[in-house]
PDB file of N, H, CA, C and O in Angstrom:
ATOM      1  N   UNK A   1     -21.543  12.791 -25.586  1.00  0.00           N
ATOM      2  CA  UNK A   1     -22.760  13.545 -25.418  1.00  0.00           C
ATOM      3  C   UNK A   1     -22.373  15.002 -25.169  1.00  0.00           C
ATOM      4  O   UNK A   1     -21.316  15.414 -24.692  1.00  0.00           O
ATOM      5  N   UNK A   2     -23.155  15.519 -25.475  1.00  0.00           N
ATOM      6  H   UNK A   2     -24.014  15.185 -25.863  1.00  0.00           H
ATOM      7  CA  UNK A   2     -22.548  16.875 -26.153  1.00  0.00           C
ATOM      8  C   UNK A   2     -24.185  17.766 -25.406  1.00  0.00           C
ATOM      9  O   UNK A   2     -25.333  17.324 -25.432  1.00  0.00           O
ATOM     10  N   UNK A   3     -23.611  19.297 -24.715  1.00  0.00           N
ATOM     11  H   UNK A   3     -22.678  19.656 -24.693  1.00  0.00           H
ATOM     12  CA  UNK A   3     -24.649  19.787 -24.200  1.00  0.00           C
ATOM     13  C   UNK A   3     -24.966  21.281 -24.481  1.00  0.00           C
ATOM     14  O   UNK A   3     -24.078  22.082 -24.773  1.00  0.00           O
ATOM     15  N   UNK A   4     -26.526  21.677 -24.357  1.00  0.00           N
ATOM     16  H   UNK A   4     -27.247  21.026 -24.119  1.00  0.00           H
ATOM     17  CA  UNK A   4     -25.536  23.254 -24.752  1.00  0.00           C
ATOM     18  C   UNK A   4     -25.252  24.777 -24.083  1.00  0.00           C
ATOM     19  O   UNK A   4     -24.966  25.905 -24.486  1.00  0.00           O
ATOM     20  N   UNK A   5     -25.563  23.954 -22.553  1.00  0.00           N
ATOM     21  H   UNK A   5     -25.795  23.038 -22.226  1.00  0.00           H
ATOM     22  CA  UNK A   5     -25.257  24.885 -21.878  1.00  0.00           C
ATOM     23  C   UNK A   5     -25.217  23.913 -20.178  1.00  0.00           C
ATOM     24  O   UNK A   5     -25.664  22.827 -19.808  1.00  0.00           O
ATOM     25  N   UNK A   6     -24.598  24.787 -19.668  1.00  0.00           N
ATOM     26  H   UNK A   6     -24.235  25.669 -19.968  1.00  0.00           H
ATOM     27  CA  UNK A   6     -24.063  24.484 -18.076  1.00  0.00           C
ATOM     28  C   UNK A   6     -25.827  23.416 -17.262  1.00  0.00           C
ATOM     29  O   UNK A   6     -26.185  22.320 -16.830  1.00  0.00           O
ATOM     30  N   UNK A   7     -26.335  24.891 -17.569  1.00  0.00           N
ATOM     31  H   UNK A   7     -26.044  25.782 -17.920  1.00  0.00           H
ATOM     32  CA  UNK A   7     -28.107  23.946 -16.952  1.00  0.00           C
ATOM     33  C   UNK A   7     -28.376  22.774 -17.680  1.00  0.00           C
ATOM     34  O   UNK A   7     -28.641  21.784 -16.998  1.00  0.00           O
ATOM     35  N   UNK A   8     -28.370  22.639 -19.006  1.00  0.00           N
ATOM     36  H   UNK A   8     -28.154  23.444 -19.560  1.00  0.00           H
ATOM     37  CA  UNK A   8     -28.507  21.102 -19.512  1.00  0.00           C
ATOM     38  C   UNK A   8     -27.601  20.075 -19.089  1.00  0.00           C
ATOM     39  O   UNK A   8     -28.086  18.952 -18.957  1.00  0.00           O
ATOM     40  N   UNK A   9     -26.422  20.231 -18.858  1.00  0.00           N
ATOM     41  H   UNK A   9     -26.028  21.144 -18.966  1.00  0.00           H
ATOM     42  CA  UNK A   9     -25.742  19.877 -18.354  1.00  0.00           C
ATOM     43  C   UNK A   9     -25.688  18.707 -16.879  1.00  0.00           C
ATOM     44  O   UNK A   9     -25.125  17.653 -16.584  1.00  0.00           O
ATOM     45  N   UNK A  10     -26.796  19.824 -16.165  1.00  0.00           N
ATOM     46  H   UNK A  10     -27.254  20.681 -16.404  1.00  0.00           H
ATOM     47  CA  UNK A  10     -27.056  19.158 -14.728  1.00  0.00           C
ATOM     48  C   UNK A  10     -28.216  18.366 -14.987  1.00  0.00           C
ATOM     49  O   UNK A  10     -28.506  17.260 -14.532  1.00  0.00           O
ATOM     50  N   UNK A  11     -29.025  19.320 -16.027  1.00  0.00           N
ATOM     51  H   UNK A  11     -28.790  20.219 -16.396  1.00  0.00           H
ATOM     52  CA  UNK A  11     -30.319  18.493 -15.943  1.00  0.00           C
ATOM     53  C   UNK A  11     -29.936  17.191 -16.751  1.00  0.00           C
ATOM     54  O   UNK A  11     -30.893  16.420 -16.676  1.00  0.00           O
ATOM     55  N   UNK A  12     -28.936  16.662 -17.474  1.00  0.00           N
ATOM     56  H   UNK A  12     -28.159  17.288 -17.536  1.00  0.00           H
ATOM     57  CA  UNK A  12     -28.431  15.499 -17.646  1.00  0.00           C
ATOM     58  C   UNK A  12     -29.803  14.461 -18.923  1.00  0.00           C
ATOM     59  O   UNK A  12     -29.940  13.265 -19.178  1.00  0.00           O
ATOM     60  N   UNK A  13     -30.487  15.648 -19.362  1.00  0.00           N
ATOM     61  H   UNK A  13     -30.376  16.620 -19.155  1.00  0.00           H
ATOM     62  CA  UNK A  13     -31.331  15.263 -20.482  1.00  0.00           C
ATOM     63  C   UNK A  13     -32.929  14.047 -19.150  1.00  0.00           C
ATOM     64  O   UNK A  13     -33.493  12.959 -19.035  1.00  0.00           O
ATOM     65  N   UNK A  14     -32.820  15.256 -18.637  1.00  0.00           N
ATOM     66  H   UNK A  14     -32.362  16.141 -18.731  1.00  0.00           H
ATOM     67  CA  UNK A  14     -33.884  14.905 -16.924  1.00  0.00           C
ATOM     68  C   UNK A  14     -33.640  13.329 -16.313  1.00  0.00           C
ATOM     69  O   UNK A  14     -34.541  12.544 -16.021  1.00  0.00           O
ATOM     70  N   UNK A  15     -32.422  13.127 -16.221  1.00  0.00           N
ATOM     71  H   UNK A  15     -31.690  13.766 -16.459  1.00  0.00           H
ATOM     72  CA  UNK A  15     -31.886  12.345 -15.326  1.00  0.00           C
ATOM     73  C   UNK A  15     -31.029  13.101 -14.417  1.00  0.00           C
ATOM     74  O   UNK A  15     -30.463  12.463 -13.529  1.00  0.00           O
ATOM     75  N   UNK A  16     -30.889  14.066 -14.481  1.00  0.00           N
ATOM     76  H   UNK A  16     -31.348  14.584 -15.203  1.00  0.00           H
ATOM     77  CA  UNK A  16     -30.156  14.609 -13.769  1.00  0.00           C
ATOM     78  C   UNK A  16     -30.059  14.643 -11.962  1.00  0.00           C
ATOM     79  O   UNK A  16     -29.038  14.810 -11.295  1.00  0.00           O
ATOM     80  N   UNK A  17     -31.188  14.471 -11.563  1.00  0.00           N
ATOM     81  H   UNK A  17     -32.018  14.336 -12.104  1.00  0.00           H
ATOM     82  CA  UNK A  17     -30.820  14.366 -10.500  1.00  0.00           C
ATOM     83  C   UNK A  17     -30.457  12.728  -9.986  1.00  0.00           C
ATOM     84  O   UNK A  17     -29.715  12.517  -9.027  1.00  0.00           O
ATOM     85  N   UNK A  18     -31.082  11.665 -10.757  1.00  0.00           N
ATOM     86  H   UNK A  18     -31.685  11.836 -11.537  1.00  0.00           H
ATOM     87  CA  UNK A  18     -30.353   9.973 -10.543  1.00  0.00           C
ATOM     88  C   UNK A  18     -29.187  10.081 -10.545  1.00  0.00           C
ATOM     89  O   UNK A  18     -28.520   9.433  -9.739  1.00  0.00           O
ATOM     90  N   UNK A  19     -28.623  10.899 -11.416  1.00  0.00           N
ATOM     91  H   UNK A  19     -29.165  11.426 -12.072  1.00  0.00           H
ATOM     92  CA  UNK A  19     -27.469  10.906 -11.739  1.00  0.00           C
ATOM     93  C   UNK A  19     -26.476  11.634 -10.737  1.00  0.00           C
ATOM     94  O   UNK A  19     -25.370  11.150 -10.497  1.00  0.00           O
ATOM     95  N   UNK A  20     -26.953  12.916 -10.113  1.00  0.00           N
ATOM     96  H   UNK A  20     -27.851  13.310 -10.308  1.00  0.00           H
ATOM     97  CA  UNK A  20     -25.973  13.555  -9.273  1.00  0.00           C
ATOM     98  C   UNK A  20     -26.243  13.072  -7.788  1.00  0.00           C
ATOM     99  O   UNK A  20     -25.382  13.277  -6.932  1.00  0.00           O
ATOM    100  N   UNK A  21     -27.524  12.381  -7.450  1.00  0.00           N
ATOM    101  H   UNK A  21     -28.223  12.213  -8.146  1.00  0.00           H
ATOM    102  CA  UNK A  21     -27.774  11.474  -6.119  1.00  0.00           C
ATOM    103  C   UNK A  21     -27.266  10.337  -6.247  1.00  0.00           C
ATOM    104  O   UNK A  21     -27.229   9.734  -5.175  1.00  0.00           O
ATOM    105  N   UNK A  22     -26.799   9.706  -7.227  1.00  0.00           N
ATOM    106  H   UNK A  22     -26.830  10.196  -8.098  1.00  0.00           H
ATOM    107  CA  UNK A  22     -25.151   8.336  -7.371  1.00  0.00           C
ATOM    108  C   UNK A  22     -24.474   9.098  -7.338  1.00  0.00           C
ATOM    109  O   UNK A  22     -23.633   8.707  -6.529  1.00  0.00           O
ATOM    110  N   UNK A  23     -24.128  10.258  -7.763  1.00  0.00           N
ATOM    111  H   UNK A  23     -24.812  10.576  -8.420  1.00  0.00           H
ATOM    112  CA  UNK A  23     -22.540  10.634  -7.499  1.00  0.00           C
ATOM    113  C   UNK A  23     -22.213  10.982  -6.078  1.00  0.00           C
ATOM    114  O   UNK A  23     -21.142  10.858  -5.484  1.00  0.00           O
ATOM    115  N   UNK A  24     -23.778  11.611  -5.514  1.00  0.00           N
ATOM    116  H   UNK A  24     -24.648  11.712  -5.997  1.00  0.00           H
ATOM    117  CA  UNK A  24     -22.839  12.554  -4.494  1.00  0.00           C
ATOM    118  C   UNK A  24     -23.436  11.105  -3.261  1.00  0.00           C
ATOM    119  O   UNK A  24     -22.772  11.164  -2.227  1.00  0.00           O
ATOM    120  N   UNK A  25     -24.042  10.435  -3.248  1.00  0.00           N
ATOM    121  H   UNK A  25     -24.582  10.387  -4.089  1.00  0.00           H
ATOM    122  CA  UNK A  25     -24.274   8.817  -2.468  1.00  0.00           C
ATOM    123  C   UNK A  25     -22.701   8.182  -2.559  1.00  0.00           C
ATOM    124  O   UNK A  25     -22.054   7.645  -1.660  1.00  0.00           O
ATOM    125  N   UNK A  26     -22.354   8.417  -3.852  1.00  0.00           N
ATOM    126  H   UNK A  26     -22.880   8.853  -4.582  1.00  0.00           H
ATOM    127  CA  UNK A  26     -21.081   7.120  -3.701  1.00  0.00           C
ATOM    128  C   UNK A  26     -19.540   8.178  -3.167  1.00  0.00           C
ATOM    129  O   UNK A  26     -18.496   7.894  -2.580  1.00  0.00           O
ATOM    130  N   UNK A  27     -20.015   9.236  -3.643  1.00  0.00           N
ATOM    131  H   UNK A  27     -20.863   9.467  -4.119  1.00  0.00           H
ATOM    132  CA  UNK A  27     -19.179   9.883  -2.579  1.00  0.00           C
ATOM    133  C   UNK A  27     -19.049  10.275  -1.064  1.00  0.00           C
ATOM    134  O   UNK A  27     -18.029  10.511  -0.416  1.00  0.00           O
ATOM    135  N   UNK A  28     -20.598  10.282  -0.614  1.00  0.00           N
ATOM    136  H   UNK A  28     -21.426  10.091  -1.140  1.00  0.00           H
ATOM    137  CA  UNK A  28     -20.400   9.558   1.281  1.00  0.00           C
ATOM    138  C   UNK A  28     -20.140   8.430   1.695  1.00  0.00           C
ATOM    139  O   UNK A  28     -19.795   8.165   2.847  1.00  0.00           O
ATOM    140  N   UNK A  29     -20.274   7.695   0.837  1.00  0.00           N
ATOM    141  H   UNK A  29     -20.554   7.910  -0.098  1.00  0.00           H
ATOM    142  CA  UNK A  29     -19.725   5.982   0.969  1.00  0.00           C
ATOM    143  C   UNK A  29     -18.252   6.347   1.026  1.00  0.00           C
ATOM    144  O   UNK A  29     -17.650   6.335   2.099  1.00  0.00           O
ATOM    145  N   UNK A  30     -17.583   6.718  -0.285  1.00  0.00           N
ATOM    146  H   UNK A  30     -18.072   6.728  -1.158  1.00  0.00           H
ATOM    147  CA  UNK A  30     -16.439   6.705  -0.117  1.00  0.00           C
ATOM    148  C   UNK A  30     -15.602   7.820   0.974  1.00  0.00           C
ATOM    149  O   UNK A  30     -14.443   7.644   1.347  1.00  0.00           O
ATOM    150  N   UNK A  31     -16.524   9.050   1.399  1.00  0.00           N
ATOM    151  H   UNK A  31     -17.466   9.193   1.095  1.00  0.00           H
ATOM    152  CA  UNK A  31     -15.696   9.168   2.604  1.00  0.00           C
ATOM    153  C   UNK A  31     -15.965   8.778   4.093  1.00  0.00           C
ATOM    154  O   UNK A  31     -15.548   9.330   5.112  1.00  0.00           O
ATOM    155  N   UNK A  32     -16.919   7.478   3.929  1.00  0.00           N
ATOM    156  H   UNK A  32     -17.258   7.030   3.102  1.00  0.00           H
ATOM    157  CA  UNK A  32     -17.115   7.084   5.079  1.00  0.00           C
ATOM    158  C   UNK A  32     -16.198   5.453   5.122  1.00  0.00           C
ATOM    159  O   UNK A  32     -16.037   4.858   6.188  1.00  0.00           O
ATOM    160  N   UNK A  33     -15.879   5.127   4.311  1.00  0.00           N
ATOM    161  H   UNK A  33     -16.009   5.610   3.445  1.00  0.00           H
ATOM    162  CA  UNK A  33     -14.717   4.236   4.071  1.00  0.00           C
ATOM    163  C   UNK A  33     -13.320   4.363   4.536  1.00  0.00           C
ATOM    164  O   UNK A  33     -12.451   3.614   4.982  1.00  0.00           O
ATOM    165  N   UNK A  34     -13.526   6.222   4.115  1.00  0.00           N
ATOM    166  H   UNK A  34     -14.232   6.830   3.753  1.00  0.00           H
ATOM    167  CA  UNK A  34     -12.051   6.500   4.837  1.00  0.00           C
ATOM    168  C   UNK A  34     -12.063   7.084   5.978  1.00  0.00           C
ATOM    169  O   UNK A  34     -10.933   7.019   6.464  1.00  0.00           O
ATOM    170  N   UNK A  35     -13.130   7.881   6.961  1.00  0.00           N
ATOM    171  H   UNK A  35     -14.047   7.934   6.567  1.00  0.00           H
ATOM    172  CA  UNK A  35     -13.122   8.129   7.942  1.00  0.00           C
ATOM    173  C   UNK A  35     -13.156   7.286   9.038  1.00  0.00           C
ATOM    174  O   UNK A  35     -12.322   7.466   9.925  1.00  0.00           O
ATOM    175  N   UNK A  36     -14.085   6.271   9.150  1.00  0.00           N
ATOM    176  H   UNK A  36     -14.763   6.125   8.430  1.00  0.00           H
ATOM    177  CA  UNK A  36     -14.375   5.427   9.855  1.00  0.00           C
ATOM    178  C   UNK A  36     -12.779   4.511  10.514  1.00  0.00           C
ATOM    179  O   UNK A  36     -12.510   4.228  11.682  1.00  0.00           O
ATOM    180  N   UNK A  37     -12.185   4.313   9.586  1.00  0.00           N
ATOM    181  H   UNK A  37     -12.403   4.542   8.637  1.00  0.00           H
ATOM    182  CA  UNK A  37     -10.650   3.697   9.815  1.00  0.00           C
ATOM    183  C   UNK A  37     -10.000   4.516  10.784  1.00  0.00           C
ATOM    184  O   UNK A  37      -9.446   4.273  11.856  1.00  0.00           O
ATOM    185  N   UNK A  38     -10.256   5.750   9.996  1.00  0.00           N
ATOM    186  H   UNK A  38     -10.707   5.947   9.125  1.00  0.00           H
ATOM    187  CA  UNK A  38      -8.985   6.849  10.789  1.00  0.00           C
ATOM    188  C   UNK A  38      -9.284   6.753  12.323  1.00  0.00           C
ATOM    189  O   UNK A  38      -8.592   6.385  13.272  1.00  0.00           O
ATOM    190  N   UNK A  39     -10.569   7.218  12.219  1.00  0.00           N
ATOM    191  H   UNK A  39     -11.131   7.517  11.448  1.00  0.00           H
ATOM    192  CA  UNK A  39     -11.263   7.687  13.787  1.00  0.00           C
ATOM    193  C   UNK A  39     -10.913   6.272  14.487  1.00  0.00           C
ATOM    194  O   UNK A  39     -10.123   6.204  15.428  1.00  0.00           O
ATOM    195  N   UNK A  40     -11.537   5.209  13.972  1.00  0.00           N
ATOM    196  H   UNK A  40     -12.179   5.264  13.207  1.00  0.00           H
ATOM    197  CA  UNK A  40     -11.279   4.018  14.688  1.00  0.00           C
ATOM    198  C   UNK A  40      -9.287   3.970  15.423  1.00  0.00           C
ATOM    199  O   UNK A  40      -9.012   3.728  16.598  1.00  0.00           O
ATOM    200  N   UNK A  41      -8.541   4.190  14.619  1.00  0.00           N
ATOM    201  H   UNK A  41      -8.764   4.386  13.665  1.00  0.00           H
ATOM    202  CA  UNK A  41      -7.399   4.051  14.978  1.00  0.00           C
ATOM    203  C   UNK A  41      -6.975   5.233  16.252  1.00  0.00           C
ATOM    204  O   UNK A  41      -6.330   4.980  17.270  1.00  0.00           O
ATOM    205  N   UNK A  42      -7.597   6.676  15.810  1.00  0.00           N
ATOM    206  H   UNK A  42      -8.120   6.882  14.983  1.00  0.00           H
ATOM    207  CA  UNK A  42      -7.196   7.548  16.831  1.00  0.00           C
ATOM    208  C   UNK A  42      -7.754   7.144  18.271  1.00  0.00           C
ATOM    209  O   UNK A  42      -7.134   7.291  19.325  1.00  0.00           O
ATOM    210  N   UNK A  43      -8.994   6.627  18.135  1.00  0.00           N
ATOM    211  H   UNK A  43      -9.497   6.508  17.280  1.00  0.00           H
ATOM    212  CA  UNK A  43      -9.475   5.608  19.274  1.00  0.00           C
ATOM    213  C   UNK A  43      -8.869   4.661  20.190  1.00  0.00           C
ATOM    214  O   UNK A  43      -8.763   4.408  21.390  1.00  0.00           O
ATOM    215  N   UNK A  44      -8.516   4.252  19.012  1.00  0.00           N
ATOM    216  H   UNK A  44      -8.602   4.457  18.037  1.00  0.00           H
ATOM    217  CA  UNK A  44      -7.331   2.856  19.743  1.00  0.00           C
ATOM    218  C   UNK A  44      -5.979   3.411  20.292  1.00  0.00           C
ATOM    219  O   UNK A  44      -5.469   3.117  21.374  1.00  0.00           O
ATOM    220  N   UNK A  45      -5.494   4.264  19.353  1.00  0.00           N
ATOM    221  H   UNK A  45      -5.907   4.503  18.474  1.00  0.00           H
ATOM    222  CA  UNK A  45      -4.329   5.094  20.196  1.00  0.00           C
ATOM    223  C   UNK A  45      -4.676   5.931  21.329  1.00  0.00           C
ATOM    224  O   UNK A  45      -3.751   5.986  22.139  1.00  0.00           O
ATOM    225  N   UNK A  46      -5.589   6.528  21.619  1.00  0.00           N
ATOM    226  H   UNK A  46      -6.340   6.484  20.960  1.00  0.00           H
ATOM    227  CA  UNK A  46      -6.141   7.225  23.079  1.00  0.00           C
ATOM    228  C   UNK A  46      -6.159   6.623  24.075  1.00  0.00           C
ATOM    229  O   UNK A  46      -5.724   7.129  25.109  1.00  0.00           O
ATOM    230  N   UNK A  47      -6.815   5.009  24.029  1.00  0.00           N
ATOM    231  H   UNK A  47      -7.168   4.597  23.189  1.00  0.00           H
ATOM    232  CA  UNK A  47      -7.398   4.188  24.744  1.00  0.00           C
ATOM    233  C   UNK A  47      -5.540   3.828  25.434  1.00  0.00           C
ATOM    234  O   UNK A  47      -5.048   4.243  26.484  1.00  0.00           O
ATOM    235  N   UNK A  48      -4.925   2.963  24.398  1.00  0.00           N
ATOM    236  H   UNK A  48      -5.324   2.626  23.546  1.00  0.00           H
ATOM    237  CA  UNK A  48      -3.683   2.343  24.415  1.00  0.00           C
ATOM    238  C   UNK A  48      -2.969   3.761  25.604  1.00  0.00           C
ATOM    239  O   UNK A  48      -2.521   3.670  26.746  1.00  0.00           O
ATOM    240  N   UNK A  49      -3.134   4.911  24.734  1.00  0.00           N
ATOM    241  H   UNK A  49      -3.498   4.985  23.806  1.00  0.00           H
ATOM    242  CA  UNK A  49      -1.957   5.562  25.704  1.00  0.00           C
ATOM    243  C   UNK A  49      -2.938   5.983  27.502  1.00  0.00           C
ATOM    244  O   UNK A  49      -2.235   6.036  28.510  1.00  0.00           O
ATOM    245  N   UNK A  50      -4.200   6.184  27.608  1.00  0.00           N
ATOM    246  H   UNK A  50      -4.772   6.141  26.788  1.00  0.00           H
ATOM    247  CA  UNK A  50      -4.687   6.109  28.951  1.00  0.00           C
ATOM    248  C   UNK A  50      -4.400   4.803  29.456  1.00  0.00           C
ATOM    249  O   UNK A  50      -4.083   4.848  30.644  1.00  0.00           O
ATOM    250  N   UNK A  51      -4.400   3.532  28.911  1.00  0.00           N
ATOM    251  H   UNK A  51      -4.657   3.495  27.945  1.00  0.00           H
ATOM    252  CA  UNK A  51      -3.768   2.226  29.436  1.00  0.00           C
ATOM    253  C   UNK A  51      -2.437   2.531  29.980  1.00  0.00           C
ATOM    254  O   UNK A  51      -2.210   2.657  31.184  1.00  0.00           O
ATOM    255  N   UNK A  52      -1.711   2.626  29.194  1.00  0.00           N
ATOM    256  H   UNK A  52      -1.896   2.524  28.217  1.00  0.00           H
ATOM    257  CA  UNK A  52      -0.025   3.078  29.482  1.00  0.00           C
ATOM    258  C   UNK A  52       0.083   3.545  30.882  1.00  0.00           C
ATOM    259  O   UNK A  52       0.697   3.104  31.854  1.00  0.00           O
ATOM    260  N   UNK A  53      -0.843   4.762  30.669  1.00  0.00           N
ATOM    261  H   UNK A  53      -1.342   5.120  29.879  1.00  0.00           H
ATOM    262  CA  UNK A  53      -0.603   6.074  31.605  1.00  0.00           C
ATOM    263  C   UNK A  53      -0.705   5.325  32.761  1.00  0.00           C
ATOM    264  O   UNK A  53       0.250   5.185  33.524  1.00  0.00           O
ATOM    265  N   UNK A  54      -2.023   4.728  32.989  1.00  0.00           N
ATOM    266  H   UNK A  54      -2.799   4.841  32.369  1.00  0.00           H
ATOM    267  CA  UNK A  54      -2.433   3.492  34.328  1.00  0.00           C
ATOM    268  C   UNK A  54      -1.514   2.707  34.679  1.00  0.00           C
ATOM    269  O   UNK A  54      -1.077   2.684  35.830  1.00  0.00           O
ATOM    270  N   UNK A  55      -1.028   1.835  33.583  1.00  0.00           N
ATOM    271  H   UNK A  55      -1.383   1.854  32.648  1.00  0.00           H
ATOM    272  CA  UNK A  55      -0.102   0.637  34.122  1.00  0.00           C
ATOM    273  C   UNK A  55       1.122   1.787  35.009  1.00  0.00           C
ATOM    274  O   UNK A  55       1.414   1.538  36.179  1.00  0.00           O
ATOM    275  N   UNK A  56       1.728   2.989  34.291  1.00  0.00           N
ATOM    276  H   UNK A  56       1.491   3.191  33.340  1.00  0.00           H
ATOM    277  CA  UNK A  56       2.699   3.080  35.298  1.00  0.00           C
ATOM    278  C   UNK A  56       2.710   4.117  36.091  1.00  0.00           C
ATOM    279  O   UNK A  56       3.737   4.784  36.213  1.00  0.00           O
ATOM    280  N   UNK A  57       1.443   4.451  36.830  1.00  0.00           N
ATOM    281  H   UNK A  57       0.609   3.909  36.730  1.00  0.00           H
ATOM    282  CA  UNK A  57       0.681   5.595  38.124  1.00  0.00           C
ATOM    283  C   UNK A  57       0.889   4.237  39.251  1.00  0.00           C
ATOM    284  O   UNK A  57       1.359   4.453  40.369  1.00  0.00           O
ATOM    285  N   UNK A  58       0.511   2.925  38.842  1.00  0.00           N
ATOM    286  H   UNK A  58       0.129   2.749  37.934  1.00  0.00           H
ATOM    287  CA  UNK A  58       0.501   1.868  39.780  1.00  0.00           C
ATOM    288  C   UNK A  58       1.598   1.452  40.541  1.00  0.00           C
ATOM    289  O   UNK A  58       1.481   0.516  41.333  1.00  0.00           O
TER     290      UNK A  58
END
C-alpha cells in the first residue's frame, strides 16, 4: 500500500486512528510487561536487604 503523502499516511485511508490506538495500546502493554518485573524485583531486593540489616542490629 502505497501513500501520497506523510498525512495520508496517518490517516491510514480513515482507519487511522484504530490503527495507531493498537499500536500505541500494545505498546503500554508491552512496557508494562517489562516494568512491572523490574520494579517488582527492586522491591524484593530493598525488602531482603532491610531484612538483612535487622537480622544483624539484633
Amino acid at each position: 500500500m502505497s501513500f501520497a503523502s506523510f498525512a495520508d499516511f496517518l490517516a491510514m485511508g480513515h482507519h487511522g486512528l484504530y490503527v495507531w490506538s493498537a499500536y500505541g495500546l500494545c505498546l503500554v502493554v508491552l512496557a508494562i510487561n517489562v516494568a512491572v518485573p523490574v520494579l517488582a524485583r527492586r522491591r524484593y531486593l530493598q525488602e531482603e536487604a532491610r531484612r538483612l540489616r535487622r537480622e544483624n542490629h539484633q
